[in-house]
TIRO-158546 format. One record per atom (N, C-alpha, C): residue in one letter; residue number from 0; x, y, z; atom name. Coordinates in steps of 0.2 Angstrom, whole numbers, padded with zeros to 4 digits, always signed. Atoms other than C-alpha are relative to their C-alpha. Example, Ala and Ser with C-alpha at 12.3 -4.5 7.8 and 13.67 -1.06 7.14 Angstrom:
2
{node 'A'; 0; {+0004; -0006; +0000}; 'N'}
{node 'A'; 0; {+0062; -0022; +0039}; 'CA'}
{node 'A'; 0; {+0004; +0006; +0000}; 'C'}
{node 'S'; 1; {-0004; -0006; -0001}; 'N'}
{node 'S'; 1; {+0068; -0005; +0036}; 'CA'}
{node 'S'; 1; {-0004; +0005; +0003}; 'C'}
***
This chain:
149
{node 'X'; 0; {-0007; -0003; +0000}; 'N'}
{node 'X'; 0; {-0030; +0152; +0174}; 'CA'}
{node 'X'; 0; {+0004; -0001; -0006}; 'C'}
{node 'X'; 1; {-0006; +0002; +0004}; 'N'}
{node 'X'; 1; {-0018; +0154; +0161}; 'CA'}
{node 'X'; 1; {+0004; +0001; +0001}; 'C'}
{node 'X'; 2; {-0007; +0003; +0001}; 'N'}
{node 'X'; 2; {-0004; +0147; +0158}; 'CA'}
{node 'X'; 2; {+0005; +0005; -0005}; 'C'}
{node 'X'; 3; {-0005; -0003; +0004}; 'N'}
{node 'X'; 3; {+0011; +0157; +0151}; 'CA'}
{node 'X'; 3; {+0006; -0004; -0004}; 'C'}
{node 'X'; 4; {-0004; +0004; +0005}; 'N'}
{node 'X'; 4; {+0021; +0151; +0136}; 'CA'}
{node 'X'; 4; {+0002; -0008; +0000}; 'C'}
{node 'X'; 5; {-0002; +0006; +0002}; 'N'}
{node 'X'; 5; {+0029; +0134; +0134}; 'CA'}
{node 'X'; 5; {-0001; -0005; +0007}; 'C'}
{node 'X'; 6; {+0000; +0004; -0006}; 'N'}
{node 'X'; 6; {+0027; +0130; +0153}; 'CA'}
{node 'X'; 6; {-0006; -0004; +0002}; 'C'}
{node 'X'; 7; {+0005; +0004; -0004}; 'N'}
{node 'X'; 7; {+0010; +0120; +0155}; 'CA'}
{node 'X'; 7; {+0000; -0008; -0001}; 'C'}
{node 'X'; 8; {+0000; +0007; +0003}; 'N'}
{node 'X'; 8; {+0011; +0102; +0157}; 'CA'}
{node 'X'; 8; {-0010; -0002; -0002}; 'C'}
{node 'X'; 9; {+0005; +0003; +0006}; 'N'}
{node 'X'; 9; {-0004; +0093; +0145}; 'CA'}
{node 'X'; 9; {-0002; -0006; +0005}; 'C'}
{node 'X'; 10; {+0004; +0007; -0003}; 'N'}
{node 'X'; 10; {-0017; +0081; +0153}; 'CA'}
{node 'X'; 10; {+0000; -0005; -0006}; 'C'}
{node 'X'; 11; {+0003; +0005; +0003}; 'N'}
{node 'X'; 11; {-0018; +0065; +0147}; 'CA'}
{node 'X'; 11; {-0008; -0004; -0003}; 'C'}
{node 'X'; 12; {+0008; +0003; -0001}; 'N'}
{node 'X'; 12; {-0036; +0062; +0151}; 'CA'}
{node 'X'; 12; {-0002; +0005; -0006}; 'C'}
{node 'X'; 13; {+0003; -0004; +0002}; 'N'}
{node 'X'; 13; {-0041; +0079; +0142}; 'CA'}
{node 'X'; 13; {+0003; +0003; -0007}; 'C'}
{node 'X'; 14; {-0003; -0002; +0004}; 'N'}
{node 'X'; 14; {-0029; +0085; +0131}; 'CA'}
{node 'X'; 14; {+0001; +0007; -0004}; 'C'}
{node 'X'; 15; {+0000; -0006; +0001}; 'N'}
{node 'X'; 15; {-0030; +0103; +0131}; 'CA'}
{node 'X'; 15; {+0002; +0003; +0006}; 'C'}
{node 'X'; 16; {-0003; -0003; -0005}; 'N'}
{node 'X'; 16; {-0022; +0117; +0139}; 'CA'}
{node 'X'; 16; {-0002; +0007; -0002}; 'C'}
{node 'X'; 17; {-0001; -0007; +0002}; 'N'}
{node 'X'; 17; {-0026; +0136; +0140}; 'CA'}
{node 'X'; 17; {+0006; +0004; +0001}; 'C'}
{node 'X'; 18; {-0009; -0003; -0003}; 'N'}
{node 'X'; 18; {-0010; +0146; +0140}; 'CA'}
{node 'X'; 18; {+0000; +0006; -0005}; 'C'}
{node 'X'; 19; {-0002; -0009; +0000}; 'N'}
{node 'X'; 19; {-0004; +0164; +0135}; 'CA'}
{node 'X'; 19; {+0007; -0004; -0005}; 'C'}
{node 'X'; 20; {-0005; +0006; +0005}; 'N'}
{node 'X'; 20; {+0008; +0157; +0119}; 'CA'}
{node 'X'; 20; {+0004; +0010; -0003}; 'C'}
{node 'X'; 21; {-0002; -0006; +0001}; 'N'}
{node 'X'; 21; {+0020; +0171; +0113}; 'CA'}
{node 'X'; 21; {+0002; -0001; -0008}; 'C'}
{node 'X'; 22; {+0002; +0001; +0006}; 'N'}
{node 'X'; 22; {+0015; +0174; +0094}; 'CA'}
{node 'X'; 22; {+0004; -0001; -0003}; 'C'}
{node 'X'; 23; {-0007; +0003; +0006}; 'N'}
{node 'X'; 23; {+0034; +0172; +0088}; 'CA'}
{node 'X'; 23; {+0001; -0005; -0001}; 'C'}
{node 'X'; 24; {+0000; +0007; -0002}; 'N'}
{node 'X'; 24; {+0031; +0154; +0093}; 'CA'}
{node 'X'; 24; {-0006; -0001; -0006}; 'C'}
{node 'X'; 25; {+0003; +0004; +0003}; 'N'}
{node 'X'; 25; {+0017; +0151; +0082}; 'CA'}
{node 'X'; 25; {+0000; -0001; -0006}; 'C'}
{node 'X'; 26; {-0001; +0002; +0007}; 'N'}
{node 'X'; 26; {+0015; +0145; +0065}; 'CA'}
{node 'X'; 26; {-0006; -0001; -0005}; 'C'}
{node 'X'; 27; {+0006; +0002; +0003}; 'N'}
{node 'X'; 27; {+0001; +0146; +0052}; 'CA'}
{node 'X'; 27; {+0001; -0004; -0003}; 'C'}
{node 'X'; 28; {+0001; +0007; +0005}; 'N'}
{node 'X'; 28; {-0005; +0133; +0041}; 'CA'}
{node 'X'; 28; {-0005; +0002; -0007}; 'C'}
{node 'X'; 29; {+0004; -0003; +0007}; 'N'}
{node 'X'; 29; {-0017; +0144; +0028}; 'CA'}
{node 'X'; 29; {+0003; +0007; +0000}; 'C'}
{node 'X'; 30; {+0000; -0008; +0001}; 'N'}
{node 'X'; 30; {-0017; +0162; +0021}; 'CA'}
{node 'X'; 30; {-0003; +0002; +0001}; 'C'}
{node 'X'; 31; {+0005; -0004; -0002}; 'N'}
{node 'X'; 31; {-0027; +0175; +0027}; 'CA'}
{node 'X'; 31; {-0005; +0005; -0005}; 'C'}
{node 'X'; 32; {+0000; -0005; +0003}; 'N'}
{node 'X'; 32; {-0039; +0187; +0019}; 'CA'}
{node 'X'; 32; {+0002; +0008; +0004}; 'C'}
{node 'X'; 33; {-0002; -0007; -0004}; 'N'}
{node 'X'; 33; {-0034; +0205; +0023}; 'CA'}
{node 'X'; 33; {-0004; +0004; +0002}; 'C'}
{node 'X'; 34; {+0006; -0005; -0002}; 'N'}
{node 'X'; 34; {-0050; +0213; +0026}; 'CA'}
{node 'X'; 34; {-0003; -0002; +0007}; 'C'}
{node 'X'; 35; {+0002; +0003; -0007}; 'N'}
{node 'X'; 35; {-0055; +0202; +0039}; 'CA'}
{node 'X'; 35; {+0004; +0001; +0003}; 'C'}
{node 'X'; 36; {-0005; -0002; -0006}; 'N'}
{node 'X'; 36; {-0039; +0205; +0049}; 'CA'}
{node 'X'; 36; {-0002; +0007; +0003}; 'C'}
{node 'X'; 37; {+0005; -0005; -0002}; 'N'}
{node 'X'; 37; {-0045; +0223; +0047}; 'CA'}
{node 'X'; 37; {-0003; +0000; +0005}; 'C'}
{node 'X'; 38; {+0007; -0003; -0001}; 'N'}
{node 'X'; 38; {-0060; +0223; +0052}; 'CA'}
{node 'X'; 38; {+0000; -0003; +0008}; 'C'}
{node 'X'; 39; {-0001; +0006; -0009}; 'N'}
{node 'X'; 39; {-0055; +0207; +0068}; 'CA'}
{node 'X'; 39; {+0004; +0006; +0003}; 'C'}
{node 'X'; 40; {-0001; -0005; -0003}; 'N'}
{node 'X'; 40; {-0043; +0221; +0072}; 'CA'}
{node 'X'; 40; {+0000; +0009; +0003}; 'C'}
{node 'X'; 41; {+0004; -0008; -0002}; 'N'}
{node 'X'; 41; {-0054; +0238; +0072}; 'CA'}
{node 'X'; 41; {-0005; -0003; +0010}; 'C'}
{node 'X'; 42; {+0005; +0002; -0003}; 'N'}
{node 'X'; 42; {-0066; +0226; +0082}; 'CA'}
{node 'X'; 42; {+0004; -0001; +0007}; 'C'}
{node 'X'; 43; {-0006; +0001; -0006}; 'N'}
{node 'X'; 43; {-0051; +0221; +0096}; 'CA'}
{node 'X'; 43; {+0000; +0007; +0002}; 'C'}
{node 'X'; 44; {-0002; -0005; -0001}; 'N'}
{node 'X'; 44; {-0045; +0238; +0097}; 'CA'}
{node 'X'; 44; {-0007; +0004; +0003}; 'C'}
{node 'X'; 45; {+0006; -0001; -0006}; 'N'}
{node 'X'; 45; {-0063; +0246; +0102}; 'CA'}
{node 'X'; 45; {+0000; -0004; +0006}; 'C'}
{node 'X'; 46; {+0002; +0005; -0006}; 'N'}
{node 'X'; 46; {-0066; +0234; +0113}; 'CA'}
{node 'X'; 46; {+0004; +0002; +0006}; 'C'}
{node 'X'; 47; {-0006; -0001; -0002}; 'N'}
{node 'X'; 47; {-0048; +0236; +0119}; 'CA'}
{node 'X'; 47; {+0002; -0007; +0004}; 'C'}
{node 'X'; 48; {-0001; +0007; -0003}; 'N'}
{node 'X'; 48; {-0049; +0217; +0124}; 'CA'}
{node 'X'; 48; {-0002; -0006; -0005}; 'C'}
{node 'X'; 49; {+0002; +0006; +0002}; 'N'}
{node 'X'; 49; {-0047; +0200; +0118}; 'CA'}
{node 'X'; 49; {-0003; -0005; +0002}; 'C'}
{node 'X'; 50; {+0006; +0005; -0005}; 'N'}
{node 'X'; 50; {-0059; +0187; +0120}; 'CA'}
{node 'X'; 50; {+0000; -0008; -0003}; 'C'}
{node 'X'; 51; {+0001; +0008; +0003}; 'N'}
{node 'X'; 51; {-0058; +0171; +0108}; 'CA'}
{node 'X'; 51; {+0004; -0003; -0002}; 'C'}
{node 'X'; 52; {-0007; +0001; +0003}; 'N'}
{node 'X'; 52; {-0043; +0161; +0109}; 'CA'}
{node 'X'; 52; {+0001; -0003; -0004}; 'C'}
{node 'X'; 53; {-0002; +0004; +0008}; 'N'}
{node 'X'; 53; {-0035; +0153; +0094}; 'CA'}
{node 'X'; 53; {+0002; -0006; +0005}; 'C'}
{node 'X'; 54; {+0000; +0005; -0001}; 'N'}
{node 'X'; 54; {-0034; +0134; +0095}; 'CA'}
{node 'X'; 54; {+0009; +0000; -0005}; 'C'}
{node 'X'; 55; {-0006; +0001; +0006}; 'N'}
{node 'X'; 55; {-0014; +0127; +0090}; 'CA'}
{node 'X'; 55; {-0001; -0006; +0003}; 'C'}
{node 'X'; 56; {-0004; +0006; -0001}; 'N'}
{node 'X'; 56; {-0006; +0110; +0090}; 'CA'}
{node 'X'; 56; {+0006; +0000; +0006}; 'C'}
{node 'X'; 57; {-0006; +0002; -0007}; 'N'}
{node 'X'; 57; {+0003; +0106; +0108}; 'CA'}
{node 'X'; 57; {+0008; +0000; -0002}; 'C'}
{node 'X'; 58; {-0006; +0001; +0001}; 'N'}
{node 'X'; 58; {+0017; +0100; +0100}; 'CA'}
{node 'X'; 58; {+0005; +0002; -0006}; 'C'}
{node 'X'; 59; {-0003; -0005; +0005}; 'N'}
{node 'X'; 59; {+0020; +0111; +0083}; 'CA'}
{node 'X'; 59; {-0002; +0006; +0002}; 'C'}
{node 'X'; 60; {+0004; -0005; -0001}; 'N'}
{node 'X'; 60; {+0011; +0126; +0088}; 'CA'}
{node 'X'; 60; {-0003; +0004; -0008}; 'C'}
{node 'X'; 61; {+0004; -0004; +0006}; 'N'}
{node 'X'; 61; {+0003; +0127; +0072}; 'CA'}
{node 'X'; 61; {-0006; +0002; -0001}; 'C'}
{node 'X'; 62; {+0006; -0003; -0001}; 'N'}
{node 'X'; 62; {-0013; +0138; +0072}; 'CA'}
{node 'X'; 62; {-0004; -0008; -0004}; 'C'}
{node 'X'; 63; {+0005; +0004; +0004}; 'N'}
{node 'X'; 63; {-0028; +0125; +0069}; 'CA'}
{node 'X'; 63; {-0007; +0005; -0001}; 'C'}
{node 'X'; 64; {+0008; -0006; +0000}; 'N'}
{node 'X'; 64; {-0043; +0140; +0072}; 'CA'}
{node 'X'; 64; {+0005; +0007; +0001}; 'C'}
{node 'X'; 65; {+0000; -0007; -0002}; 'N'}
{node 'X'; 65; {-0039; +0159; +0074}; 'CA'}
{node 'X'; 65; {+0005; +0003; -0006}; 'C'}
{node 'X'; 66; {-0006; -0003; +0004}; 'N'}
{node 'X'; 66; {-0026; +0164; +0058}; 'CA'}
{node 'X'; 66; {-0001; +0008; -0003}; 'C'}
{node 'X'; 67; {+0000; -0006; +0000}; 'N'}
{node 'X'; 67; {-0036; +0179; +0056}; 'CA'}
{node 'X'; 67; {+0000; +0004; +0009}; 'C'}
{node 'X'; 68; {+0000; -0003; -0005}; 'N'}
{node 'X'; 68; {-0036; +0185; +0075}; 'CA'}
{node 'X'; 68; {+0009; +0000; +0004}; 'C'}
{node 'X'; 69; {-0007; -0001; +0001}; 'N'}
{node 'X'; 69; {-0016; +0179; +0076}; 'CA'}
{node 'X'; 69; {+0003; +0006; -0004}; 'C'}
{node 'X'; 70; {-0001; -0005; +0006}; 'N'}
{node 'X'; 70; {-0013; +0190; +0061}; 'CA'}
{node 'X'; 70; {-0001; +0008; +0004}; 'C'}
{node 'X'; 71; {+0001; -0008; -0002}; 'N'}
{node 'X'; 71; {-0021; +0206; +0068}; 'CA'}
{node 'X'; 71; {+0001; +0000; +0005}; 'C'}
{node 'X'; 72; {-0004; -0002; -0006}; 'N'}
{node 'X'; 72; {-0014; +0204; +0085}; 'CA'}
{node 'X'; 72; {+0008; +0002; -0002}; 'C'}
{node 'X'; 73; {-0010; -0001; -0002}; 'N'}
{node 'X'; 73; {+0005; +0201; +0081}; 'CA'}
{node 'X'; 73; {+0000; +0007; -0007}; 'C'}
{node 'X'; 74; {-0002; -0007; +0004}; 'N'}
{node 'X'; 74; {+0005; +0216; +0065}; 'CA'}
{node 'X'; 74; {-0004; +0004; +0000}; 'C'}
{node 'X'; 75; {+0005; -0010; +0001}; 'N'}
{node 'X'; 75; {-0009; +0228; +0067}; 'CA'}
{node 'X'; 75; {-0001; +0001; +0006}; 'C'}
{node 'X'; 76; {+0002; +0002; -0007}; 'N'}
{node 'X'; 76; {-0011; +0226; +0087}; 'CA'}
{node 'X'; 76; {+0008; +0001; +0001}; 'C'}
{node 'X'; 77; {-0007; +0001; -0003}; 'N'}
{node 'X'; 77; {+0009; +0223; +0089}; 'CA'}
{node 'X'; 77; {-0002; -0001; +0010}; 'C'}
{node 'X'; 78; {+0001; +0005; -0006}; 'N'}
{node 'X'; 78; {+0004; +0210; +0103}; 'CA'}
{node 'X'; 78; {+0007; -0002; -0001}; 'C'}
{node 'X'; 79; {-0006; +0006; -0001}; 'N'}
{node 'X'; 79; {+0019; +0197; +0109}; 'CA'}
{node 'X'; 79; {-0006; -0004; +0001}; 'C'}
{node 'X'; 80; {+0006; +0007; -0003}; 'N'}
{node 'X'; 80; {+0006; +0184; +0117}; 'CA'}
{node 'X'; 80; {-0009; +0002; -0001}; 'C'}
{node 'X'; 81; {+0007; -0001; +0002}; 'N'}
{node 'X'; 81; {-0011; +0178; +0113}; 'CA'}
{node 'X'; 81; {-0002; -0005; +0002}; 'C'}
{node 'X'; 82; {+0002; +0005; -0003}; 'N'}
{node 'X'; 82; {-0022; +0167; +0122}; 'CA'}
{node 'X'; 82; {-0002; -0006; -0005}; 'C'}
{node 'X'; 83; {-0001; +0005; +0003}; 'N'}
{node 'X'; 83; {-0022; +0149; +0114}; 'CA'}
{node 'X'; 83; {-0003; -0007; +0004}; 'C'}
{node 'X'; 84; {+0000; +0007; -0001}; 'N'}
{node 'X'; 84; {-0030; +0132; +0117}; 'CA'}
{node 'X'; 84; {+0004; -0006; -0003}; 'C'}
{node 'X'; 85; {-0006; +0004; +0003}; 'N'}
{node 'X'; 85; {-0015; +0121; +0114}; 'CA'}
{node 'X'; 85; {-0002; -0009; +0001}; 'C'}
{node 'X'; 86; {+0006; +0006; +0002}; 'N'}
{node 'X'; 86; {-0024; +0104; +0109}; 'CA'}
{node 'X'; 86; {+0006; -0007; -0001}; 'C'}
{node 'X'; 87; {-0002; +0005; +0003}; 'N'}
{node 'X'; 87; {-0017; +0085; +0108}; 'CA'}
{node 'X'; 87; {-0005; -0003; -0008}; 'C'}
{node 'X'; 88; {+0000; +0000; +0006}; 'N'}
{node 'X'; 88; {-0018; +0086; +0089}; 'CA'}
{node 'X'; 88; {-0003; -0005; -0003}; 'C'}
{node 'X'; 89; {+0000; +0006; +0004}; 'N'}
{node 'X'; 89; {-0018; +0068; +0087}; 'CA'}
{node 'X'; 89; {-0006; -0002; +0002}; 'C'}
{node 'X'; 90; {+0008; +0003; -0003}; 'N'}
{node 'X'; 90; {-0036; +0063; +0098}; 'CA'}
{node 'X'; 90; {-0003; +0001; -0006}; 'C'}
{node 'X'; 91; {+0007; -0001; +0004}; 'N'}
{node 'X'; 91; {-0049; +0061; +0085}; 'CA'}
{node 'X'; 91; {-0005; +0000; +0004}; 'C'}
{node 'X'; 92; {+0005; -0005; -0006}; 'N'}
{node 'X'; 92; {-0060; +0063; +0101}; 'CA'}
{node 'X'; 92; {-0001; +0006; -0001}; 'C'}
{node 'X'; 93; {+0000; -0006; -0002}; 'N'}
{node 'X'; 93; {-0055; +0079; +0103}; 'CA'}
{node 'X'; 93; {+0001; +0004; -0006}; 'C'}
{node 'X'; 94; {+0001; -0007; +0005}; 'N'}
{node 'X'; 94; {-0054; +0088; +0085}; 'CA'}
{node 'X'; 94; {-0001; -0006; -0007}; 'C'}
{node 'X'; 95; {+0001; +0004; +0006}; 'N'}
{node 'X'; 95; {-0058; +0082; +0068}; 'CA'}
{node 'X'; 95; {+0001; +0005; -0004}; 'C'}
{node 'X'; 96; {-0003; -0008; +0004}; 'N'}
{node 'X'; 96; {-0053; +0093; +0051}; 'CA'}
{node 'X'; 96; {-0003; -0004; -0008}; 'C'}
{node 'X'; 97; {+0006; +0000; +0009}; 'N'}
{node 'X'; 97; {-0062; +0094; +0034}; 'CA'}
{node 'X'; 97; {+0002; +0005; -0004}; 'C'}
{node 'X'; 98; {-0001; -0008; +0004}; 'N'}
{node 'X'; 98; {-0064; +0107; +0022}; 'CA'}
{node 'X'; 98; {-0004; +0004; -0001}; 'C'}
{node 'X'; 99; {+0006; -0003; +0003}; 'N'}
{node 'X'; 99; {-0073; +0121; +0017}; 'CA'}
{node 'X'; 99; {-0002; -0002; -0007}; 'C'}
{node 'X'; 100; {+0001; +0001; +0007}; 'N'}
{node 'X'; 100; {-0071; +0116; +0000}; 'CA'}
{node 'X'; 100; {-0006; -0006; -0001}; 'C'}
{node 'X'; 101; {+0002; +0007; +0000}; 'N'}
{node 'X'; 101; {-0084; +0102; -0005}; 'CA'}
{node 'X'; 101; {+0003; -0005; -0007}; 'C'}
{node 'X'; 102; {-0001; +0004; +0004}; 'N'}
{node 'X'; 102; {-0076; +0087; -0014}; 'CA'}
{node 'X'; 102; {+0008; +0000; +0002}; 'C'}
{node 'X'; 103; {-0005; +0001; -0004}; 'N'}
{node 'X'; 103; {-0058; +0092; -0004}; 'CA'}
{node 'X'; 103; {-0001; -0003; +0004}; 'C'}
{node 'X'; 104; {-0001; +0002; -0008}; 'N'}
{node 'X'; 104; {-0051; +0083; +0007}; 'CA'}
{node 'X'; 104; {+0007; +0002; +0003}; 'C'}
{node 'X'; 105; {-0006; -0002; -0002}; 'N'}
{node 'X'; 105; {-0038; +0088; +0020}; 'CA'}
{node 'X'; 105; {+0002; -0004; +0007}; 'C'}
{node 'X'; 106; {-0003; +0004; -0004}; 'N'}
{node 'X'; 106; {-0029; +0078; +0032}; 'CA'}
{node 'X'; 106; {+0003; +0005; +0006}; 'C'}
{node 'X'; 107; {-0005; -0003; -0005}; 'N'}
{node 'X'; 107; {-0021; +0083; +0050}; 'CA'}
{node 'X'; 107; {+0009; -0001; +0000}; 'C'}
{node 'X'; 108; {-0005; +0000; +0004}; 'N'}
{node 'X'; 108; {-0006; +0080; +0040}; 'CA'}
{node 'X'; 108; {+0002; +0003; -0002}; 'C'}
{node 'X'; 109; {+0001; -0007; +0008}; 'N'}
{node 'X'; 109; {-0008; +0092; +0027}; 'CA'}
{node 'X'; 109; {-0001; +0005; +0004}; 'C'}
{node 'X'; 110; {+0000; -0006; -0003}; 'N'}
{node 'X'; 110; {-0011; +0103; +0040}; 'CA'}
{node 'X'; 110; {+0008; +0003; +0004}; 'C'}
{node 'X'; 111; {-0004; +0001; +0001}; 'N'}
{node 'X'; 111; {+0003; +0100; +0048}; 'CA'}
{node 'X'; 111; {+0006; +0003; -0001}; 'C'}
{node 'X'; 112; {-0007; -0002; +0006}; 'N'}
{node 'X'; 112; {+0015; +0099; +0034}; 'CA'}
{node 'X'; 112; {+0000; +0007; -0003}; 'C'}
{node 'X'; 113; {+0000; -0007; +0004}; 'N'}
{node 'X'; 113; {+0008; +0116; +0027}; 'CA'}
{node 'X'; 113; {+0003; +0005; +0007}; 'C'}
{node 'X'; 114; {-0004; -0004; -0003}; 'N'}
{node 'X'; 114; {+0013; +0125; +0043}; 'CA'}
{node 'X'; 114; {+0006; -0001; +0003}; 'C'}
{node 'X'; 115; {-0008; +0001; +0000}; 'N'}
{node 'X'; 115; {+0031; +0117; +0046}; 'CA'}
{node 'X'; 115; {+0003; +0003; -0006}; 'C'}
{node 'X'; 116; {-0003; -0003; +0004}; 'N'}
{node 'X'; 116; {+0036; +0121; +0032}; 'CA'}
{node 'X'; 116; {-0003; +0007; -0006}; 'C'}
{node 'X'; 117; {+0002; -0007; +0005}; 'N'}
{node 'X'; 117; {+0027; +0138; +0026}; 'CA'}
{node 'X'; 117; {-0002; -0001; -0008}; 'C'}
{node 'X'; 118; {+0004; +0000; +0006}; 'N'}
{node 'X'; 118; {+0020; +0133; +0011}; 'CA'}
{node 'X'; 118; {-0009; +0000; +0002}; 'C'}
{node 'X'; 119; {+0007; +0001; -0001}; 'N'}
{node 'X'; 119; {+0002; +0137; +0016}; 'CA'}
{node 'X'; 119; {-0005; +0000; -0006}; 'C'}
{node 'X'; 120; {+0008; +0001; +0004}; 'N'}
{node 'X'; 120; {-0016; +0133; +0011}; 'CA'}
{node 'X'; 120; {-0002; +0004; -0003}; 'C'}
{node 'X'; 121; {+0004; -0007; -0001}; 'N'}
{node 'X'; 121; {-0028; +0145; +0005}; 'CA'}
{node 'X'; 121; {-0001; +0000; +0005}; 'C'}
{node 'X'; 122; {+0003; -0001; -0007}; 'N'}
{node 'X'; 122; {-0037; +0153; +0016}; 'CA'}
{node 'X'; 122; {-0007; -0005; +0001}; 'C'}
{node 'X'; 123; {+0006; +0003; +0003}; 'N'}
{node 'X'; 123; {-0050; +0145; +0023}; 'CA'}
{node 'X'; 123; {-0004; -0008; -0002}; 'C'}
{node 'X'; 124; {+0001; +0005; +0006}; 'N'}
{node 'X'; 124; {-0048; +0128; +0015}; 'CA'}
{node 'X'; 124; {+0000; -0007; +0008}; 'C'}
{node 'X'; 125; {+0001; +0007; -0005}; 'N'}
{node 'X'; 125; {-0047; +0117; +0033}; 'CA'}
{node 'X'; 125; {-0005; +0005; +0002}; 'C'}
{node 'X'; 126; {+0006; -0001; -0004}; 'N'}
{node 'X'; 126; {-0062; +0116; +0043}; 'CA'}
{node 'X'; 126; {+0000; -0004; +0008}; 'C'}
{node 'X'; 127; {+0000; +0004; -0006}; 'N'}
{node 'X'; 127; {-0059; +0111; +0062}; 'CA'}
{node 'X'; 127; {-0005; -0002; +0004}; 'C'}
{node 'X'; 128; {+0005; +0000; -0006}; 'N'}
{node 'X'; 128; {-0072; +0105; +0074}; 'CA'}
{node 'X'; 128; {+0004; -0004; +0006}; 'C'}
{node 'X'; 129; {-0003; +0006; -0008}; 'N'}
{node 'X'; 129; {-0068; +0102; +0092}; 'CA'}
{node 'X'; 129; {-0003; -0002; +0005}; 'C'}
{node 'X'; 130; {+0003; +0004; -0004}; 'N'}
{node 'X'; 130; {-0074; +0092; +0106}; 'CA'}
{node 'X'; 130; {+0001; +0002; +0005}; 'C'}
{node 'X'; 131; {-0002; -0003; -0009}; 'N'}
{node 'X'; 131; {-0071; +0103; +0120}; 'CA'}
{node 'X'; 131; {-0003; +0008; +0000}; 'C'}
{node 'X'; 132; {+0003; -0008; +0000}; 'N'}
{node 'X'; 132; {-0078; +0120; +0128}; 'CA'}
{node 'X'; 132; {+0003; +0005; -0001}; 'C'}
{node 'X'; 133; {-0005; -0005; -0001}; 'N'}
{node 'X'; 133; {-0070; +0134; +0123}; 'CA'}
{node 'X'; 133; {-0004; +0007; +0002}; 'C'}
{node 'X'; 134; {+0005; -0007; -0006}; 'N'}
{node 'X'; 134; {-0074; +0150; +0135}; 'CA'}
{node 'X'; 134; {+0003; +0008; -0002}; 'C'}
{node 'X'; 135; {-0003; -0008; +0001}; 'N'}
{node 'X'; 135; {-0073; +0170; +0131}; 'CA'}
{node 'X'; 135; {+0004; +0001; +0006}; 'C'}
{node 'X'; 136; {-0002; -0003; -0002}; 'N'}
{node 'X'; 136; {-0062; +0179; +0137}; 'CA'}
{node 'X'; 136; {-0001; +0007; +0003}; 'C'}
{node 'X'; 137; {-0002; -0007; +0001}; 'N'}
{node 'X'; 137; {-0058; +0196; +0144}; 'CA'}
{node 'X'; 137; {+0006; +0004; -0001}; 'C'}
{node 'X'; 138; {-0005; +0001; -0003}; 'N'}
{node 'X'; 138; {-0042; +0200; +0142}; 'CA'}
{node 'X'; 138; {+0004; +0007; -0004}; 'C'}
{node 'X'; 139; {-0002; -0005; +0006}; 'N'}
{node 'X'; 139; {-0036; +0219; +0138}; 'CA'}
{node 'X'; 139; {+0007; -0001; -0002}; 'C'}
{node 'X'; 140; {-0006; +0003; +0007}; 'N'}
{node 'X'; 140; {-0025; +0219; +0124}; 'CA'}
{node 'X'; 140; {+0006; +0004; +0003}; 'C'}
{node 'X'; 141; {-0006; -0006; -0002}; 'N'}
{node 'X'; 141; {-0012; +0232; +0134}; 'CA'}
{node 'X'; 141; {+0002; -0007; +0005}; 'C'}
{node 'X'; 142; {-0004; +0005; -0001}; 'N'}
{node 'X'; 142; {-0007; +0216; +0143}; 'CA'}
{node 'X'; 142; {+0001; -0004; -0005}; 'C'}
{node 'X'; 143; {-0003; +0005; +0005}; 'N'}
{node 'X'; 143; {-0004; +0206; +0129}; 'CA'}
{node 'X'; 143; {+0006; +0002; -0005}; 'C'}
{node 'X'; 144; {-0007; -0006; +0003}; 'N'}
{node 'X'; 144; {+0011; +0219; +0124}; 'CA'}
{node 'X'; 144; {+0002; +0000; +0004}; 'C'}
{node 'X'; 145; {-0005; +0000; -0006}; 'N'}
{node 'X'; 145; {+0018; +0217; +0139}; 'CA'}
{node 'X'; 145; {+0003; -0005; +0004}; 'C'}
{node 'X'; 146; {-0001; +0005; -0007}; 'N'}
{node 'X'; 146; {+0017; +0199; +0146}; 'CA'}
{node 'X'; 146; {+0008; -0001; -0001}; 'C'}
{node 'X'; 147; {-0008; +0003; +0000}; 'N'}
{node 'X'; 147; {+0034; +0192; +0152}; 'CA'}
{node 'X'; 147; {+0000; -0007; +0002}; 'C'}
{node 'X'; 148; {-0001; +0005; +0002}; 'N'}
{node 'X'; 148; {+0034; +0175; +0150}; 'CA'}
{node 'X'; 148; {+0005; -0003; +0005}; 'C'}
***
């Protein structure tokens, strides 16, 4: 079941939460390319439903995964909410972060700081893996323009 906006209390043991986050609330950390938003929201739109939620930070709600499927819900979709795995950032169990780049390094610091304060990354440039199952969705997009929170 998900959880709707800021209201889900955070396991300690597990450190994720699926929740229904409202896209005004989140904050990227890189730049996107624009074709891939494109093309992520021709593919949404047939469908007529979203299936893969973006990964954020519990307690900044900075995207760590999805900054192109964020993108093409809130401006070519004009969604309000979008389904989010909101992750305790800090576990090193539960997520690690690298780069695509090789000889880069990027810290969960850098990530971060680049989405506090809107100076983003290229795109691209963090690479997250996580230690938890994340599951498809189905979820038509005509609710995701309408949730009330």
């Amino acid at each position: 079941m998900l959880d709707y906006g800021r209201k889900s209390e955070f396991s300690p043991e597990d450190g994720v939460a699926l929740m229904l986050i409202p896209l005004i609330d989140l904050r990227p950390h890189e730049h996107i390319n624009n074709e891939l938003v494109a093309e992520l929201a021709r593919g949404i739109a047939k469908v007529q439903a979203f299936t893969t939620p973006i990964v954020v930070c519990r307690d900044s709600y900075v995207i760590l995964d999805g900054h192109h499927r964020y993108t093409a819900m809130k401006y070519v979709l004009n969604a309000s909410h979008i389904p989010a795995y909101a992750i305790d950032y800090g576990n090193e169990d539960l997520c690690q972060v690298s780069s695509w780049v090789n000889g880069d390094h990027v810290k969960k610091g850098d990530v971060i700081q680049a989405g506090l304060s809107s100076k983003l990354m290229p795109a691209k440039r963090s690479k997250h893996s996580f230690a938890f199952r994340q599951c498809l969705l189905d979820i038509p997009i005509g609710q995701l323009t309408t949730v009330e929170a």
